[in-house]
C-alpha positions as CSV (number, residue, x, y, z in Angstrom):
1,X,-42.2,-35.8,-27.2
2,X,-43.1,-36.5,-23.6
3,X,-40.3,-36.3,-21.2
4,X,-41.3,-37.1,-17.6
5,X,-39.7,-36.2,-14.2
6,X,-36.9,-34.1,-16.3
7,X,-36.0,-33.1,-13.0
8,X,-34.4,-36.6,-12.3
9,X,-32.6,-37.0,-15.4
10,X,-29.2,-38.3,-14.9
11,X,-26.3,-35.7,-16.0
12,X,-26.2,-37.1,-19.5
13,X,-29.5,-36.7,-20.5
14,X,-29.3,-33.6,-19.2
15,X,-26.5,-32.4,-21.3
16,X,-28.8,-34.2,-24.2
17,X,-31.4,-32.0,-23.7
18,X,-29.6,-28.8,-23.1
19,X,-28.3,-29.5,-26.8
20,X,-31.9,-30.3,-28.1
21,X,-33.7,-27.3,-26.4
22,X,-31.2,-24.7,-27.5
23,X,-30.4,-25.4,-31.1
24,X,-33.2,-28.1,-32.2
25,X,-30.8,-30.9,-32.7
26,X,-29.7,-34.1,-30.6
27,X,-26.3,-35.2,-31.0
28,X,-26.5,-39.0,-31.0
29,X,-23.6,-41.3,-29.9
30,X,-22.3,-43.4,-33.1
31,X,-23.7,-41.0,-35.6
32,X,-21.6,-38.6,-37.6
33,X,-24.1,-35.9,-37.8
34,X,-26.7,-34.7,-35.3
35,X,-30.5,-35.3,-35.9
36,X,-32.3,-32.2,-36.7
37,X,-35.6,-31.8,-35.1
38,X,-38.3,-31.3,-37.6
39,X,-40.4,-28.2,-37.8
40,X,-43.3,-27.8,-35.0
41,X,-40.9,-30.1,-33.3
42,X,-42.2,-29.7,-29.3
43,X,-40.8,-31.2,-26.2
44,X,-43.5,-31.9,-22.6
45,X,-41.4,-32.9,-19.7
46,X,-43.1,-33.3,-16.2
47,X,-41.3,-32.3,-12.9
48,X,-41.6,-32.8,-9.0
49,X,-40.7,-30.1,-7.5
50,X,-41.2,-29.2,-4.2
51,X,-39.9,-27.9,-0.5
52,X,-36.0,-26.9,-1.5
53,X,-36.2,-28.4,-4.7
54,X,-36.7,-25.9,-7.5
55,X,-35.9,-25.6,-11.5
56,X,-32.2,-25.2,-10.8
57,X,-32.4,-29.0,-10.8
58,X,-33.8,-28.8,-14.0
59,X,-31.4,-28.4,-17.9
60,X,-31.6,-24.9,-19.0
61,X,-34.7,-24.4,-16.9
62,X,-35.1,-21.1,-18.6
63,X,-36.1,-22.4,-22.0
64,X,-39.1,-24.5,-20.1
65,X,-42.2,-23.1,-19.6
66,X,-43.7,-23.7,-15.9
67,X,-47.6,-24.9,-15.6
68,X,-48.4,-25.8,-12.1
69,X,-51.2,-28.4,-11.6
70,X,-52.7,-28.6,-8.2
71,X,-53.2,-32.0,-6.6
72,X,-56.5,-33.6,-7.0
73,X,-59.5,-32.5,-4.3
74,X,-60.5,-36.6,-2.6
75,X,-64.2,-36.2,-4.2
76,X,-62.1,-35.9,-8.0
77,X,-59.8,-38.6,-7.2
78,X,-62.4,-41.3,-6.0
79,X,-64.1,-40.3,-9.2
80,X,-61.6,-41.3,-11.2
81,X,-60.6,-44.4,-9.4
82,X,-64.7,-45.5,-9.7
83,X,-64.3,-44.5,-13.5
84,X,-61.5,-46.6,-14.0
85,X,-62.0,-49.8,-12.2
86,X,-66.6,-50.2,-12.2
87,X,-66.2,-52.7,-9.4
88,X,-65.0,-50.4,-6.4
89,X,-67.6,-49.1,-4.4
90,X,-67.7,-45.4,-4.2
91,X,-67.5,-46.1,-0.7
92,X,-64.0,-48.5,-1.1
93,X,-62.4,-45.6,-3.4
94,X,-63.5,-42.5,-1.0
95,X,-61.4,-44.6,2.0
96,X,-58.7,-45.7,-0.4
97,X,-58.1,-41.7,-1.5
98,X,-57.9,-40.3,1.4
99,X,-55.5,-43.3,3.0
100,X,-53.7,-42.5,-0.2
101,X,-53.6,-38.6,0.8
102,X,-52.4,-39.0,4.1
103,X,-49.6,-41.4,3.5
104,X,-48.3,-38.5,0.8
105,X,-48.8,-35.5,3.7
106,X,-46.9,-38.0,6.1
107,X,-44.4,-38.4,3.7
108,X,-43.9,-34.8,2.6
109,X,-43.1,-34.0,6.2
110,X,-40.0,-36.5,6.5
């Protein structure tokens, strides 16, 4: 299962998790008994976290395992964006990146 920005989960999904990640079962509303997760059972989540932010935010952050990604270098993003959509000129998608790039640094120093 793929959980993204787990780091935004509101407080009962949170509590959901907690109960899933510690003893491999999800208690679900309306249901006598809680659902077992099956063997090889294995949870993704994805978080943003940056600046003060950190894994505190984050239900029984100890039982996740941390893999940072570093953000895409321009020259690997315009790739992609070329890749994905044939009729942008490499030209178009190197400007649109790094507009892209420095609307996110702008942002990040808010």
């Amino acid at each position: 299962v793929l959980l993204e920005d787990v780091d935004r989960a509101p407080a009962e999904v949170s509590a959901a998790l907690v109960t899933l990640l510690d003893h491999r079962e999800l208690i679900v509303p309306g249901r006598g008994d809680p659902v077992r997760a099956a063997p090889g059972f294995r949870v993704l989540g994805t978080a943003t976290l940056w600046g003060g932010r950190d894994a505190a935010r984050i239900a029984h952050a100890a039982l996740w395992r941390r893999v940072a990604v570093a953000p895409l270098g321009a020259g690997e993003a315009a790739s992609i964006v070329c890749a994905r959509h044939k009729r942008i000129p490499t030209e178009l998608a190197v400007r649109l990146v790094d507009a892209q790039q420095r609307c996110a640094a702008a942002l990040s120093s808010l």
